[in-house]
C-alpha positions as CSV (number, residue, x, y, z in Angstrom):
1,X,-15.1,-4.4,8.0
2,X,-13.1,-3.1,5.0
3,X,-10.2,-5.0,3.4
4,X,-8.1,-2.6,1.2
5,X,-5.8,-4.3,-0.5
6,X,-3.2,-3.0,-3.4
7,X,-0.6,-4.6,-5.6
8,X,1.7,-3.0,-7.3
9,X,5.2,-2.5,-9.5
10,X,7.8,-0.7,-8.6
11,X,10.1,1.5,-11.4
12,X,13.3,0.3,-9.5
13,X,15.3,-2.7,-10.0
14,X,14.3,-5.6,-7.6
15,X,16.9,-5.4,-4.4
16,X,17.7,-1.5,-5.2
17,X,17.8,1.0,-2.3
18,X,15.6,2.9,-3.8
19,X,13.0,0.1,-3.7
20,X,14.0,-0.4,0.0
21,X,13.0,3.1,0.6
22,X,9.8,3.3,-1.4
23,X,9.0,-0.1,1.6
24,X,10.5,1.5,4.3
25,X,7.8,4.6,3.6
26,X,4.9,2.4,2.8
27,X,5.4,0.6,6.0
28,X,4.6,3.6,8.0
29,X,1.4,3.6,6.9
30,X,0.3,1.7,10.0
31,X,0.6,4.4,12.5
32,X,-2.5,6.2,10.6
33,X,-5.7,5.7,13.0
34,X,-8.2,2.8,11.7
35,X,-5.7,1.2,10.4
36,X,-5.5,-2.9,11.6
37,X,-4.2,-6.0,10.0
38,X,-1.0,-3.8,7.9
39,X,0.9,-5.9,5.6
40,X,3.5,-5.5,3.5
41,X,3.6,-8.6,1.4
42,X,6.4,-9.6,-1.4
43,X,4.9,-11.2,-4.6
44,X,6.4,-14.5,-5.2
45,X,4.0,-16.4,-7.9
46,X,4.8,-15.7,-11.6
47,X,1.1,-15.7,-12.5
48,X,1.2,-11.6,-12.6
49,X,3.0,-8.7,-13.0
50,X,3.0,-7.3,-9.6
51,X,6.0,-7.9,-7.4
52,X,4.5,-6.5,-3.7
53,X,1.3,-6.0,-2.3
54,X,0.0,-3.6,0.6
55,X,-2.8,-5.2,3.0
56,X,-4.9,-3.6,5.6
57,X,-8.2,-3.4,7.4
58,X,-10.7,-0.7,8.8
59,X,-13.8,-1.3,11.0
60,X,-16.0,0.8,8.9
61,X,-16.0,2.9,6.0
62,X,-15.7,5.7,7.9
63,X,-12.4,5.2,9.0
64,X,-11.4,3.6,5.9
65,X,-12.7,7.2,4.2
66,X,-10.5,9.1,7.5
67,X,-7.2,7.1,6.5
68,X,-7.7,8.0,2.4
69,X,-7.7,11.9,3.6
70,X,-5.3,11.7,6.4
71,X,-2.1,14.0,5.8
72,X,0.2,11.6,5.9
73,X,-1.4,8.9,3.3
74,X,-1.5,11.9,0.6
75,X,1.8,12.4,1.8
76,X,2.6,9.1,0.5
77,X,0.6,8.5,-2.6
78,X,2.0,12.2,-3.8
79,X,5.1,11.8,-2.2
80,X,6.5,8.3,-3.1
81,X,3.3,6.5,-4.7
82,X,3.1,8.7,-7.7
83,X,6.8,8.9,-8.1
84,X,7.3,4.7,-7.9
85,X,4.6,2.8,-8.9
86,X,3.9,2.0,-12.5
87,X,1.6,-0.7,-12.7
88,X,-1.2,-1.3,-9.5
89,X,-4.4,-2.6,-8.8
90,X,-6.2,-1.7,-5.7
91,X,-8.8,-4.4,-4.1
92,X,-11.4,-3.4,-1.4
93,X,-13.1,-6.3,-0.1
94,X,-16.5,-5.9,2.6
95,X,-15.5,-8.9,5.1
């Protein structure tokens, strides 16, 4: 089993409706195949610069490989990823 994990900065002012849509896009993430276990978590601890993480699992690498390629995940990292983030770092744990 793969954890992928992400955290990340947004460009937008905290509360904005632009960083309510850049959420409301990453949340449909979870209707790829493979993916289990979504979360979409809100940074609370001052200890780094990231204000909101994405969480997920896949079964295998396999799928985990499938979900990095499928449509609608480029979609997203081309779409509203590149466009909104400006400071990540992206965790994949073997559990």
């Amino acid at each position: 089993m793969i954890r992928h994990t992400v955290v990340f900065k947004l460009k937008h002012p905290a509360g904005s409706q632009e960083e309510q849509n850049f959420l409301n896009e990453a949340r449909k993430l979870v209707a790829i195949p493979g993916v289990q276990q979504f979360e979409c978590l809100k940074q609370i601890s001052p200890k780094n610069p990231y204000d909101f993480g994405l969480s997920m699992e896949f079964a295998s690498q396999e799928q985990y490989d499938a979900y990095n390629n499928h449509p609608d995940h480029v979609h997203f990292v081309e779409q509203f990823w590149l466009n909104n983030v400006t400071e990540f770092l992206e965790i994949d744990y073997l559990i």
